[in-house]
C-alpha positions as CSV (number, residue, x, y, z in Angstrom):
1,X,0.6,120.1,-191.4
2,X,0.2,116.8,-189.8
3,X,-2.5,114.8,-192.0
4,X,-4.3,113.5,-189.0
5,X,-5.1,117.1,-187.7
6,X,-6.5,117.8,-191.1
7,X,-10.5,116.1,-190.7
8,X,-10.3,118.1,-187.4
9,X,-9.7,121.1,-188.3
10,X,-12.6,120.7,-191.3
11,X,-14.9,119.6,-188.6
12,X,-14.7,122.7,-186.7
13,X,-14.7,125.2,-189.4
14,X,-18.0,123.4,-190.6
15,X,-19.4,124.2,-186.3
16,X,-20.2,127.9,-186.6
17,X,-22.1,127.2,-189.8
18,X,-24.7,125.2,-187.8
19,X,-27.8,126.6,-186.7
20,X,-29.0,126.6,-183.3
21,X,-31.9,124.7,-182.4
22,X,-34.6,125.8,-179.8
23,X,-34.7,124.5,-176.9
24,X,-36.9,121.5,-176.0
25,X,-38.9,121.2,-173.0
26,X,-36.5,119.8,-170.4
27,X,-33.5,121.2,-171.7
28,X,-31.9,124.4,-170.1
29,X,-32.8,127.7,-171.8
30,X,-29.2,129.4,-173.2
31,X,-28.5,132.7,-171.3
32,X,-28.0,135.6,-172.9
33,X,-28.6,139.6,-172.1
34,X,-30.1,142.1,-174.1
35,X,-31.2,145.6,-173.2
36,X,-34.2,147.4,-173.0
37,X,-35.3,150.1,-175.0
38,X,-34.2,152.3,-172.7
39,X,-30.7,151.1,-172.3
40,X,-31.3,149.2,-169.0
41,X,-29.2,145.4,-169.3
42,X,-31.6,142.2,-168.2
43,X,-29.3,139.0,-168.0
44,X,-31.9,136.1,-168.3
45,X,-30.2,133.7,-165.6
46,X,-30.6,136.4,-163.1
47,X,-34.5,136.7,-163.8
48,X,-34.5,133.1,-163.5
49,X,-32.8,132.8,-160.4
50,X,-35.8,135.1,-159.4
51,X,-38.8,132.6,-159.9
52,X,-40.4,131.2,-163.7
53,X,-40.1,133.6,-166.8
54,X,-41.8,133.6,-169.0
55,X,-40.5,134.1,-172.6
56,X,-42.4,135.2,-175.4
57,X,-40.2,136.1,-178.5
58,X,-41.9,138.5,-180.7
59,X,-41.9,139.7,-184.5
60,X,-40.6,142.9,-183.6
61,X,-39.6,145.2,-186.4
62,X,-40.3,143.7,-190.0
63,X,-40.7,146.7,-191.6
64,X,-43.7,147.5,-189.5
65,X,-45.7,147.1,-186.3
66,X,-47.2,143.8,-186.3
67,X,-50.4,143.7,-185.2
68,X,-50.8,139.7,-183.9
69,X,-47.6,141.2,-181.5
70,X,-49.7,144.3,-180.4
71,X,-53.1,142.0,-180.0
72,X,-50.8,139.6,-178.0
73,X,-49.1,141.8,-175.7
74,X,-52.1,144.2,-174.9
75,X,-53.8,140.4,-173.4
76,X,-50.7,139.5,-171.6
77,X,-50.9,142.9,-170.1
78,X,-54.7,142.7,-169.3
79,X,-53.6,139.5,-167.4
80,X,-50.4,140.5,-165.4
81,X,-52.1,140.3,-162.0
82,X,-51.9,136.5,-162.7
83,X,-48.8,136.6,-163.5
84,X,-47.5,138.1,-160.5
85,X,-49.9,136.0,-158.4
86,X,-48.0,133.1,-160.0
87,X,-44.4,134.8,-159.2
88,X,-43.5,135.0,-163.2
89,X,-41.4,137.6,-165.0
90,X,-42.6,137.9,-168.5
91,X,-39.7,139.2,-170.9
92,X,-41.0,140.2,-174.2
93,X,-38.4,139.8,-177.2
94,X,-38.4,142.6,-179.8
95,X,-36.1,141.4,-182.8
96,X,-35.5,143.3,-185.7
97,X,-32.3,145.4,-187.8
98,X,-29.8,147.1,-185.5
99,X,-30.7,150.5,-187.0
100,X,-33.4,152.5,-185.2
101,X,-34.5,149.1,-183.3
102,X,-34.7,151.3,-180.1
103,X,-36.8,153.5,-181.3
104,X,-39.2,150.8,-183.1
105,X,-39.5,149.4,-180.0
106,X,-40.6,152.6,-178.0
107,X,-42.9,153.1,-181.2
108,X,-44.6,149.7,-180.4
109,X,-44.9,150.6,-176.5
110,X,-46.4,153.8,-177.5
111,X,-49.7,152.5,-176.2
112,X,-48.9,150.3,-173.4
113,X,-47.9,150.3,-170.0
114,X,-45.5,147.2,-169.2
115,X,-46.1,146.1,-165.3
116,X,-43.1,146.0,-163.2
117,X,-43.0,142.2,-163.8
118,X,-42.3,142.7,-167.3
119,X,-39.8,143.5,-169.7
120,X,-39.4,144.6,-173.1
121,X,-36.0,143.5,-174.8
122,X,-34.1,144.9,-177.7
123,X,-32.3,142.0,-180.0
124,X,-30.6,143.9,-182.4
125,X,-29.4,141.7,-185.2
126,X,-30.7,138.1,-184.2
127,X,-27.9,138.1,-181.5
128,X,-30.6,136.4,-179.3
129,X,-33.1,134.6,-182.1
130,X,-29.9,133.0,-183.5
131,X,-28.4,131.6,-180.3
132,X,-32.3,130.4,-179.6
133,X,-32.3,129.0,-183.4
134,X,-35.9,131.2,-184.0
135,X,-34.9,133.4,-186.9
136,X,-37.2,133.8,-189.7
137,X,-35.3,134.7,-192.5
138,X,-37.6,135.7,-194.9
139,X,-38.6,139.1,-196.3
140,X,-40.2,141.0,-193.6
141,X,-40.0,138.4,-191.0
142,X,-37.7,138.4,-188.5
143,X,-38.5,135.5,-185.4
144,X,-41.0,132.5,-185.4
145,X,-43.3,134.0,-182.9
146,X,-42.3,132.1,-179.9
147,X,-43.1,131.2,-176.0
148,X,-41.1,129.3,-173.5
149,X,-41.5,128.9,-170.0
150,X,-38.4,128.5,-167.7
151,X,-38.2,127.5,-164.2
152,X,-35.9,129.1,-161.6
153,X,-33.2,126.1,-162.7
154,X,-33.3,127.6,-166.2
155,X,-35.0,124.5,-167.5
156,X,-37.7,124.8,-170.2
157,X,-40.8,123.1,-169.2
158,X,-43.3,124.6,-171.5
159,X,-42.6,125.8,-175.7
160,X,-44.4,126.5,-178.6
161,X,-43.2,127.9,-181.7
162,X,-45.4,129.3,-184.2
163,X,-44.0,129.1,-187.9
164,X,-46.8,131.6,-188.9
165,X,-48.1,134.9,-187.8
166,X,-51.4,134.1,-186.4
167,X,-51.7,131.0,-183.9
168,X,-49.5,132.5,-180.7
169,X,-49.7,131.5,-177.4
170,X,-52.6,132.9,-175.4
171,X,-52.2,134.3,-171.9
172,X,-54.6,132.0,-170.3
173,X,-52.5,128.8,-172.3
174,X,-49.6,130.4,-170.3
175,X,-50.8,131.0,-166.9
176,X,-52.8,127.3,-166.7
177,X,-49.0,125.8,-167.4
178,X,-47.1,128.2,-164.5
179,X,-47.6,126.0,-161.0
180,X,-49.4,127.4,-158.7
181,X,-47.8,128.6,-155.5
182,X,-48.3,126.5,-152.9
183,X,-50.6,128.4,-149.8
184,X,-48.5,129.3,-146.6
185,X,-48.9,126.7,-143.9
């Protein structure tokens, strides 16, 4: 083997061992596509394309239902109609094991009724918390509870991670950062 090729080739081993980093306000958002529980496929660039989403990664499944990610929905839903008023799509993040995720999912939107401006999506096995660099790997965590706004050029122009469970990002922080649509001449 030729010697020279030799740091290369130890240089990109070592890549896939680096952990992703969120990304920062003015940076673009990675795409990615995960599924509802349901089975119905949501590619983020194509919500984007659409007007501002916002995204708002949740605990998901640690072992249980977590109750700041039930409190913090339920208020996001309460406040939808500003949301749509504003043109956002809100996708919710559900992370947690592959096995049964689906169904812990459907368990957690037992008592709620998504608008049609929202979405609930599956991340079975970190797929999307990884790429996003938001995994909590701890026992019984799963993702930082997260919240990133993304304009329809994919650029992030609003984030806060929360390296705790309490602390989240309220609806009314979110819908005072969308802009406003401007009034019809």
């Amino acid at each position: 083997m030729n010697s020279a090729l030799m740091p290369l080739l130890v240089l990109a081993a070592a890549l896939p061992l680096v952990a992703a980093a969120p990304p920062l306000v003015g940076e673009k958002a990675p795409d990615f596509a995960l599924s509802t529980p349901q089975g119905k496929s949501v590619r983020f660039s194509e919500l984007v394309s659409k007007g501002p989403v916002v995204l708002v990664v949740l605990r998901g499944y640690p072992g249980y239902q977590c109750p700041y990610c039930n409190r913090q929905v339920q208020v996001f839903i309460q406040k939808s109609q500003g949301f749509a008023d504003a043109g956002a799509h809100v996708v919710l993040i559900y992370p947690g094991p592959p096995q049964d995720l689906g169904a812990r999912a459907n368990e957690f939107l037992a008592d709620k009724k998504l608008p049609t401006n929202f979405d609930l999506l599956v991340d079975p096995g970190y797929t999307f918390t990884n790429l996003y660099g938001l995994r909590w790997n701890a026992a019984q965590e799963t993702a930082y509870p997260s919240t990133f706004l993304v304009d329809q050029q994919g650029v992030v122009f609003f984030s806060k991670i929360v390296k705790e469970h309490g602390g989240r990002t309220t609806a009314a922080e979110i819908l005072d950062a969308i802009p406003k649509p401007k009034p019809a001449k």
